[in-house]
N, C-alpha and C positions, 0 to 999 in steps of 0.2 A: 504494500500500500504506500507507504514512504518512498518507495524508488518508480513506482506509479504519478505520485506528487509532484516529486521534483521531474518527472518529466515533462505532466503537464506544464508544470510552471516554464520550464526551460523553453517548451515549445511557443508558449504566449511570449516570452520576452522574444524570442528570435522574430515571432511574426511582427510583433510591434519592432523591433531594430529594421527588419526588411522593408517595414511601411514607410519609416525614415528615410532608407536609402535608397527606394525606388519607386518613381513618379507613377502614378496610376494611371493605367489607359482607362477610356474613356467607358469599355464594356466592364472594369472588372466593376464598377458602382453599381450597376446592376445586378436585380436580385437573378439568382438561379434557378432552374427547375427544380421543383422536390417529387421525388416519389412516393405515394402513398399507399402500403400494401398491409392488405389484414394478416396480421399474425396467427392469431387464434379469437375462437369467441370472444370479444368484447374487447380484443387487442389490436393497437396503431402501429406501426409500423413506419417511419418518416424519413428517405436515405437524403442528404444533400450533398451533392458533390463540390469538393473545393475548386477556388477560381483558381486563376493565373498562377498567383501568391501563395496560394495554402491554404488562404481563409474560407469560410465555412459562410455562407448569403445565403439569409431566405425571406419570405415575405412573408408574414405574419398578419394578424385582424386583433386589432383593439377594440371590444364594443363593437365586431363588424364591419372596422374602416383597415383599409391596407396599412400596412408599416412594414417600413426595410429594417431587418438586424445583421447582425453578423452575430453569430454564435462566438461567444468565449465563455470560454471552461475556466477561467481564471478571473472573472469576473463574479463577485459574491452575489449578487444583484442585478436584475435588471435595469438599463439606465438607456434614458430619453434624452437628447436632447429638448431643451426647452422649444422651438419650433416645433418638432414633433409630440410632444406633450401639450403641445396648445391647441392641437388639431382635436384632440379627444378631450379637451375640457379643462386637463389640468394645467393651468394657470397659479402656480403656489405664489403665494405672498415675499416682497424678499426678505420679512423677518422669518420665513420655512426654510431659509438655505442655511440651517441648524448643523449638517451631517458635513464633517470634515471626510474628504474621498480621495484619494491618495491616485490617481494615472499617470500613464506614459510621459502624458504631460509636464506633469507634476502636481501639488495638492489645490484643490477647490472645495468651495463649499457647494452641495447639492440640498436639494428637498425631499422628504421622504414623498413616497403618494404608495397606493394600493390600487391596482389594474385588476375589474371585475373581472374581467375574462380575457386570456390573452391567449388567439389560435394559432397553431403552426400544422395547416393540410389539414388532418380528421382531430389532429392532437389539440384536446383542450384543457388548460387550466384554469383554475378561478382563485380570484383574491390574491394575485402575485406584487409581494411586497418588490418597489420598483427605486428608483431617484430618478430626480431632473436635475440636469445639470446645464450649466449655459452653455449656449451654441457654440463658442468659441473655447471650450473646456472638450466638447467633444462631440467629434462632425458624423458621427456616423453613431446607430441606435445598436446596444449592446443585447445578447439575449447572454444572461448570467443563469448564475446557479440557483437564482429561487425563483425558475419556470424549471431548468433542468434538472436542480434534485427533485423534483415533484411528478417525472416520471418513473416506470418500474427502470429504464434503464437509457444509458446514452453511452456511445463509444464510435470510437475513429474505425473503421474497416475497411482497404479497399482502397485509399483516396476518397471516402465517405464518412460523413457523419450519420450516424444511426442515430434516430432519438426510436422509444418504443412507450407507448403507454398502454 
């Protein structure tokens, strides 16, 4: 499990260092296909294939409305930018930007919010504790670990991300 840890982690810092040093073409900001295949009775099945880079794109529903993420496994949280978080409502106060949030970037303050329902393909979760963070803290919307530990399972295979619920 520890040497499971530190790889995740090794492989997010390398993709954030790659982000650094290599300008993005203009497809990989676009979201990717996902596949959606039944596992077993009452089971989701979710594969996303990595872009260019490595990272892992897919397009999600907030409340029903599209939203772009990139999956990261090294993210405790799901995090919005504040543009995209203003699409669905949430508009936090700037006495909410309470939570000190540590990224690539460096530290920022974010806002807590709670996402009623946030879909990836058939895969649903509800009441996914999230942050908003400002636009210029971070340009692109994160799917962290409190939508992904809230499945029965997720893992790299392939050149794919499996999420399963």
């Amino acid at each position: 499990m520890i040497i499971a840890a530190v790889l995740i982690g090794l492989g997010t810092f390398m993709a954030q260092l790659a982000d650094r040093l290599t300008p993005a073409p203009a497809s990989a900001t676009t979201a990717r296909a996902v596949v959606v295949e039944p596992v077993a009775a009452g089971q989701r099945s979710l594969s996303i294939p990595s872009d260019q880079r490595g990272h892992f794109r897919a397009e999600g529903r907030i409340d029903g409305q599209r939203i772009n993420f990139m999956v990261d496994t090294g993210a405790s949280l799901v995090a919005l930018n504040e543009s995209s978080a203003a699409r669905f409502g949430l508009r936090p106060a700037r006495g909410a930007y309470t939570a000190t949030v540590t990224t690539a970037n460096g530290t920022v303050k974010a806002a807590r919010a709670r996402l009623p329902m946030l879909e990836l393909g058939e895969i649903t979760v509800r009441d996914v504790d999230a942050l908003v963070l400002p636009d210029e803290a971070l340009s692109e919307n994160l799917l962290g670990l409190s939508f992904l530990s809230r499945l029965k399972r997720f893992a790299y295979a392939s050149g794919q991300m499996v999420l399963e619920q």
